[in-house]
Structure formats: C-alpha cells, structure tokens
C-alpha positions as CSV (number, residue, x, y, z in Angstrom):
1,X,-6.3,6.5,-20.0
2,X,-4.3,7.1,-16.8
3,X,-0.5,5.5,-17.0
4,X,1.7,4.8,-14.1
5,X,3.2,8.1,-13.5
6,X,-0.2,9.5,-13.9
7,X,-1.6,7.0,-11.4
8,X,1.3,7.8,-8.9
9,X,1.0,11.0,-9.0
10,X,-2.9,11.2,-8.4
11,X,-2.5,9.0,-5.2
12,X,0.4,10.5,-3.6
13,X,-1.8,13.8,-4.2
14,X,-4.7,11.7,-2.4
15,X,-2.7,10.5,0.4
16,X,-5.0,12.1,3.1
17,X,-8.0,11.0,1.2
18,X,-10.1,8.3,2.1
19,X,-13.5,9.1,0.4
20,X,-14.6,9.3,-2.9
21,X,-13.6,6.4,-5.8
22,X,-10.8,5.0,-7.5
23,X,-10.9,3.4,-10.7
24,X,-9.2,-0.2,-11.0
25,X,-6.3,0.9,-13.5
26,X,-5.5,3.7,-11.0
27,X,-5.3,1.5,-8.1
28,X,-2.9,-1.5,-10.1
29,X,-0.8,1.5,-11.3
30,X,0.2,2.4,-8.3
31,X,0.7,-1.1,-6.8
32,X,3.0,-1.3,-9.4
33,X,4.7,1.2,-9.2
34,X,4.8,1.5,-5.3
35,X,6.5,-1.8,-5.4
36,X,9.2,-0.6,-8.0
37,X,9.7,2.1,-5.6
38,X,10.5,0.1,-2.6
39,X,12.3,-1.9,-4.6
40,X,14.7,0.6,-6.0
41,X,14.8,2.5,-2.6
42,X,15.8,-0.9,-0.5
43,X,18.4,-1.7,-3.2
44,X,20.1,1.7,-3.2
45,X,19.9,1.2,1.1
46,X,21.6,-2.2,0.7
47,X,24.5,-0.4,-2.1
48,X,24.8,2.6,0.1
49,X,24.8,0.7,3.5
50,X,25.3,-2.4,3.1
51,X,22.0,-3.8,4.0
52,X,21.2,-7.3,3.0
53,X,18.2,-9.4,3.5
54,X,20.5,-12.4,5.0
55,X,20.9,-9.9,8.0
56,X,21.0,-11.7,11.9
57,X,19.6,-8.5,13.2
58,X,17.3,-6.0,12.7
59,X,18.4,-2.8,11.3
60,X,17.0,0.9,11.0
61,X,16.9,1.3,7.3
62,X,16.8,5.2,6.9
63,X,15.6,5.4,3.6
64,X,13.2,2.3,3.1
65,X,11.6,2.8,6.3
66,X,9.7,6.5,5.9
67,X,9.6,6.1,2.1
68,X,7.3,2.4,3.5
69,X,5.6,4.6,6.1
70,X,4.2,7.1,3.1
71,X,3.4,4.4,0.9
72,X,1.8,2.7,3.0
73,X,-1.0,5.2,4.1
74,X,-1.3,6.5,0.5
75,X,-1.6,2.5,-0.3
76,X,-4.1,2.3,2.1
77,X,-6.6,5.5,0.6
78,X,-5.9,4.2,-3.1
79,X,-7.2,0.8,-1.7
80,X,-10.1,2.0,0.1
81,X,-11.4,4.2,-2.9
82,X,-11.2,1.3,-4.9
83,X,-13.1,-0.8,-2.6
84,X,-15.9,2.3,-2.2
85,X,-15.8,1.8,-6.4
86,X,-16.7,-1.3,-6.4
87,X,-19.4,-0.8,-3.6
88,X,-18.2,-1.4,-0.5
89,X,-16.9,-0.1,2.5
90,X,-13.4,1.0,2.3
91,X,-12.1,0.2,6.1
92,X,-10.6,-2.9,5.3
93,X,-7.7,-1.1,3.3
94,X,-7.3,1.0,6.7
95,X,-7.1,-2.0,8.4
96,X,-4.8,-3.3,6.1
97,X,-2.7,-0.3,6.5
98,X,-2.5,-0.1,10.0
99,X,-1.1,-3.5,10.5
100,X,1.0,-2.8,8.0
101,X,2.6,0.2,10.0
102,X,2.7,-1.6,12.5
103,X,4.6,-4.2,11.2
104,X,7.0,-1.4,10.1
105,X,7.2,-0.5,13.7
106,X,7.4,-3.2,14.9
107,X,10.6,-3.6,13.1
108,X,12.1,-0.6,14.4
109,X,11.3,-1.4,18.0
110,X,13.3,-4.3,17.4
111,X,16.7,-2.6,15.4
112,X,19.9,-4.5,17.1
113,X,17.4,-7.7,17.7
114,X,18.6,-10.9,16.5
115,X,15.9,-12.1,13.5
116,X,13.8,-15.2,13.7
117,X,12.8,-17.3,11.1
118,X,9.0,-17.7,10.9
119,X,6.1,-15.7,10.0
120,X,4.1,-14.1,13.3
121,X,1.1,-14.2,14.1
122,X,0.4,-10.5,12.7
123,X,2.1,-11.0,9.8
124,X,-0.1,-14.3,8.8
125,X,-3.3,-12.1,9.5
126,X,-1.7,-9.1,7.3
127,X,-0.9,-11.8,4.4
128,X,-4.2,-13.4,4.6
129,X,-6.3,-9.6,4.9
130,X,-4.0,-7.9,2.0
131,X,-4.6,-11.1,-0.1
132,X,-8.3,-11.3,0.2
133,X,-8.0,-6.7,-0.6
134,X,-6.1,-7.5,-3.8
135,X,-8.7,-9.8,-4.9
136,X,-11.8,-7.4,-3.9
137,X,-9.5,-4.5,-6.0
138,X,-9.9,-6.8,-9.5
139,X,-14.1,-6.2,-9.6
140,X,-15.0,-3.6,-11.7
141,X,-16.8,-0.6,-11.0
142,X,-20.4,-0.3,-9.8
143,X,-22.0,1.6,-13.1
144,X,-23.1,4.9,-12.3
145,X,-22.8,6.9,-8.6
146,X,-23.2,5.2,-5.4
147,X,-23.0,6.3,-1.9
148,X,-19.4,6.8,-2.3
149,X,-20.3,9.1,-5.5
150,X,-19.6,9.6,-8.8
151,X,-18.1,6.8,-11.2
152,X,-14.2,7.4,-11.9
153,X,-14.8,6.2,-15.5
154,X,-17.7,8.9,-16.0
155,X,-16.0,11.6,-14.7
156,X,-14.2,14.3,-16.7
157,X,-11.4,15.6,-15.1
C-alpha cells in the first residue's frame, strides 16, 4: 500500500515520464499532497514577503512560482499514467498542464499589472478540462496489461 510520501516521491522521480501506468491511490496521493505543498510554500511567501491574495497587482512570487512550474509537469505525467491505467490516452493531462503553465506565465508576464476581477477565457477552459481529468482519474484500473502495459496493482516492485 503506497502512502503519501511514498506517492510523492514516486512521481517527482517520474516527472519526465509520460508512459507507462499509475495506479489511482498514487495519483490522489500526490494531488494531495501537491496541494499541501503549494499551500505551505504560498503561505511561507506571504509570511516572508508579505504576499497576500487581496493584492491590486501582480507579483513575482519567487518561491511559489518554480515550486508551481515543477508540480505542475510532474502533475501532468502522474495524470496521464493514470488516464493510460484506466485505458485511455493520456494527452489530455498534457493539455491540462500546458495551460496550466501557461497560466503561470501568464502571470509573470503581467508582475506590476493591476489585477482584474473575473475569470478569462483560458482559465474557464482550464477549470472545465482539469474538472472533467479529476473525474476520468476516479475509474479504476483496466484488469490486466493494456497498450499502455502492465497493471500497477499486479506489479511487484
């Protein structure tokens, strides 16, 4: 049984890869504990610099910002081996994860910017894909290999 340190470790191992399976405790593990992460990371930011989400401009946020870059792409291969588990292709996690970096440059383009309220439109689509990923991520594994190979749950490490 993999726990979350276990799973964190496995995926930030697997950053680069975008093949192969990943089982469906693996994959929440992470999410979890990806989301602690940025979590703790933008609340030290905010104590150490004074960061706040009621900011009226955009700000380069030196820790949050590459720790999200990393995250991101490993988020992206943990989600794509979990879609390959459960049978199918895993390119929507890499389009997930590309519009989700470039949200996250997006933001930096615009450091000293004044903020608007609203969602854009990129943001709505990146909601609305990452939504309908999550949900794909909660079906089980196909029994047995498949084209993206062996089972995670019938593996031995």
């Amino acid at each position: 049984m993999m726990g979350p340190i276990g799973a964190t470790i496995d995926c930030c191992r697997k950053w680069r890869e975008w093949s192969g399976r990943g089982s469906r405790q693996e994959f929440w593990w992470f999410q979890l504990t990806t989301l602690v992460i940025v979590l703790l990371v933008f609340g030290l930011e905010a104590a150490v610099f004074g960061h706040s989400i009621y900011d009226e401009t955009y700000r380069f946020l030196p820790l949050t910002h590459p720790v999200g870059i990393f995250l991101t792409v490993a988020l992206a291969t943990a989600g794509a081996r979990r879609l390959q588990d459960a049978g199918f292709p895993g390119w929507p996690a890499l389009v997930v994860g590309g519009i989700c970096l470039s949200l996250i440059a997006w933001d930096i383009a615009r450091i000293g910017q004044p903020i608007q309220d609203g969602l854009h439109s990129l943001e709505i689509v990146f909601l609305v894909l990452a939504v309908l990923l999550l949900i794909a991520a909660l079906l089980p594994s196909r029994p047995g290999p498949n084209k993206y190979g062996p089972n995670p749950h019938e593996v031995t490490p």
